[in-house]
N, C-alpha and C positions, 0 to 999 in steps of 0.2 A: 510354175504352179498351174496344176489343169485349172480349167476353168468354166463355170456352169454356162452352157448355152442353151437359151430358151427354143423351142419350136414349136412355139404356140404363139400365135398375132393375136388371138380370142382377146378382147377388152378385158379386164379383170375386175368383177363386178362382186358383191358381197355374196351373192347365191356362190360364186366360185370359190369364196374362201371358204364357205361352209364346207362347201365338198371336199375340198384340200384336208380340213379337220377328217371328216368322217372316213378317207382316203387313207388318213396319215401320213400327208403328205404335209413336211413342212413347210410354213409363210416367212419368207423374206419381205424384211422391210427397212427402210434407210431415208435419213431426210436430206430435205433438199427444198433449197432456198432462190433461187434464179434457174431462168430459162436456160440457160449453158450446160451446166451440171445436171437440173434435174433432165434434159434428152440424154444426155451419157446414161444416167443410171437410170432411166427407162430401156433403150435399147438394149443395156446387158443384161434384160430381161428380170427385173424386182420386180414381187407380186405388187408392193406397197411403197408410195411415196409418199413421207410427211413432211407438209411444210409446216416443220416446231413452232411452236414459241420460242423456242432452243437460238433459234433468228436472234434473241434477245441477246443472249451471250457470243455467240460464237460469228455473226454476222453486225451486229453494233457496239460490240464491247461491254457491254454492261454485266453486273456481278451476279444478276438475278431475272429471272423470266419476267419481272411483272412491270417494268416501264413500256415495253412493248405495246403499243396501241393497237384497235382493229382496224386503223387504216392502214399500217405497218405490215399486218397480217395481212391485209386483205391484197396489198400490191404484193407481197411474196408470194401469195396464191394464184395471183393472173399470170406470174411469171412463170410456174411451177407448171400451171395446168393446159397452157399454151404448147408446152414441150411433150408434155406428156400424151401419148398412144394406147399405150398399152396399160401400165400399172394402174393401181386404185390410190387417187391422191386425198387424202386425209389431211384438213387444214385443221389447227388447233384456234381454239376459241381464246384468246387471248384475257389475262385475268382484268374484273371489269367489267365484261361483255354478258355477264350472264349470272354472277353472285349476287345480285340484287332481286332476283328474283326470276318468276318463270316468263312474264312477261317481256321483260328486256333480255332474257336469253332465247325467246325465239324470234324476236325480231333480228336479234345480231345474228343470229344462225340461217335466218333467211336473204340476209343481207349479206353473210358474206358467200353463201350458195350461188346468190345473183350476180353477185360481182365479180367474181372470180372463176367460176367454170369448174370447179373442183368438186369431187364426188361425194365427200362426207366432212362432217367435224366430230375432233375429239374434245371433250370436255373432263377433266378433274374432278374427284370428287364420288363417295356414294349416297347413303340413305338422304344428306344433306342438298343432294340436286335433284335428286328421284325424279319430284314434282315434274323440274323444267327437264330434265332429259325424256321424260313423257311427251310432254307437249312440244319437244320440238320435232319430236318422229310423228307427233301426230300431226304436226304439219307441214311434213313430206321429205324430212332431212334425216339421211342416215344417219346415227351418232355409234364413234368409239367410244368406250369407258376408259378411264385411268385408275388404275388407285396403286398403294404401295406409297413409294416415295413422290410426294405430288412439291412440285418445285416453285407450285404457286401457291402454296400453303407454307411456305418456305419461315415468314415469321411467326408462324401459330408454331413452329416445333422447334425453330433453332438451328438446325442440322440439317447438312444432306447423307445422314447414317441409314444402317439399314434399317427398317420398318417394318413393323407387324412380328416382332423378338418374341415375344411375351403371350399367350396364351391367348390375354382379354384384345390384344390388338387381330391377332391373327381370326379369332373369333368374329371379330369384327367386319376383316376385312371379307372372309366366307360370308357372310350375311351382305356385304353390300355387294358383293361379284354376283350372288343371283338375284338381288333388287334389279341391280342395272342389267341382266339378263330379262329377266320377269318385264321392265320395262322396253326390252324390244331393240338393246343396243345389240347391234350386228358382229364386234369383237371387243375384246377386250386389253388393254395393257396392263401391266404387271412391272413395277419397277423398283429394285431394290429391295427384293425382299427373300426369304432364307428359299432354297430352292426345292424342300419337300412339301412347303406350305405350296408354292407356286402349282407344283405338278399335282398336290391335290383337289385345286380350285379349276386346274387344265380338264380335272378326269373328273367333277363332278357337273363342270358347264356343257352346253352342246352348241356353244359357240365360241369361235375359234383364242385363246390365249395367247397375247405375244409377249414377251418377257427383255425385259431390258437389267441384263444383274439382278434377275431371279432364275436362274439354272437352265437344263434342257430339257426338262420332264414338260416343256409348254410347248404349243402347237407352231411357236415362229420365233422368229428373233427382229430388237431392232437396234440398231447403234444411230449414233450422232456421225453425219459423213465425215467431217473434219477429223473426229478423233480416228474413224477406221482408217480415214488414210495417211495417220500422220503426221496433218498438218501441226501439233501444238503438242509435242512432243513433253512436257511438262506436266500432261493430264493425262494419269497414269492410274484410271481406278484396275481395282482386282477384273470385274468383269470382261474388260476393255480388250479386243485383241486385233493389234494393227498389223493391217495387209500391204500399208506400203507405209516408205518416210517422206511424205513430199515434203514436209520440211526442208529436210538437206536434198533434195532433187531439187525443191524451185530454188533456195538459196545456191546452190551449185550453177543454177541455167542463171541466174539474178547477177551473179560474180561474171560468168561467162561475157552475157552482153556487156557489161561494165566494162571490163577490160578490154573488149571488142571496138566498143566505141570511144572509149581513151586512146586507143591506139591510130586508129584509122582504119582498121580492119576489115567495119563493115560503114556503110555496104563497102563490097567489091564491085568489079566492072561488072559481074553476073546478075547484082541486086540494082543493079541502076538504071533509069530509062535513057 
């Protein structure tokens, strides 16, 4: 398979993604959780690294985003932004950090800016955080928006279905994508929701859409690293389209040394001092 190669070293900074939108030029974006992984997927050139909450499930096992702490977060994010050169890394405000109010959401938002080295926070949520996603651009932190399927609202709805079905939701969600515009958030996610709703919320903002299983009518795309490469073969939504199986590749390399070092195999005289 060809494969995109970047030729631009340029930092990739929120002024660039505007332009990308106004360009039409699509935004790749992909997370990443450790120093190892997020330099690979910097150097193969992503506009956007997210260090998820997503950490919560797919890096500690857990069934839901919201045990995750912001110290949890905040060491994902040094590891994240330590690797990182070129991309724009977005650390996610972990649930906790910021639903009590505006107060304690820009202290945690300056706190995890400080601590970790990372360029922005996303935050959950619309008309209901307005307040605090004001005041924490107002003081000096870029913020993403989320809405659609918010994973930290996970027991206010039940379900990880699609969102915003219905008329009065989708209405909804159009009113809160330009609140949090109006408030000065630099892009927006989009997750889980029908994909003409998505591409009409893409073509009424002028800041940039990324869409996670909401269609391609949006300005970018994001996935979960683990699911695009593979690893958990089992997590198979519609959206989802995997570029490789390491599943059965590391399990294949996994069997390999096993049986290497059962045997005697290795080392060989080559591997030995």
């Amino acid at each position: 398979m060809a494969g995109y190669i970047s030729d631009n070293k340029r930092k990739v900074t929120t002024h660039h993604l505007a332009e990308m939108k106004q360009n039409g030029e699509k935004i790749s974006m992909l997370t990443s959780y450790d120093f190892t992984t997020a330099g690979i997927v910097d150097r193969a050139g992503m506009d956007i690294i997210l260090v998820g909450d997503s950490a919560s499930n797919v890096m500690a096992g857990n069934s839901t985003t919201l045990p995750i702490t912001i110290e949890e977060m905040i060491y994902h994010g040094k590891c994240v932004a330590r690797a990182t050169k070129r991309a724009l890394v977005v650390l996610d405000m972990p649930f906790g950090s910021y639903q009590a109010g505006a107060d304690t959401g820009v202290a945690s938002a300056i706190r995890m800016m400080k601590e970790t080295g990372v360029d922005s926070v996303k935050l959950e949520g619309g008309e209901e955080i307005i307040d605090t996603v004001r005041r924490i651009i107002g003081a000096g932190v870029p913020v993403m928006g989320h809405l659609g399927l918010m994973p930290q609202s996970i027991n206010k709805y039940g379900t990880y279905g699609l969102r915003a079905k219905d008329n009065e939701e989708a209405e909804k969600l159009i009113k809160d994508a330009h609140l949090l515009e109006e408030a000065g958030c630099f892009a927006l996610v989009l997750e889980k929701i029908p994909a003409e709703l998505a591409e009409k919320v893409s073509k009424e903002l002028s800041i940039p859409v990324i869409g996670i299983g909401a269609g391609g009518g949006v300005d970018g795309q994001v996935l979960v690293i683990q699911d695009m490469l593979g690893m958990n073969n089992d997590f198979k939504p519609k959206f989802l389209r995997r570029y490789a199986n390491l599943e059965e590749t590391m399990t294949n390399a996994l069997q390999g040394y096993i049986t290497d070092v059962k045997s005697g195999d290795f080392p060989n005289e080559g591997e030995q001092y």
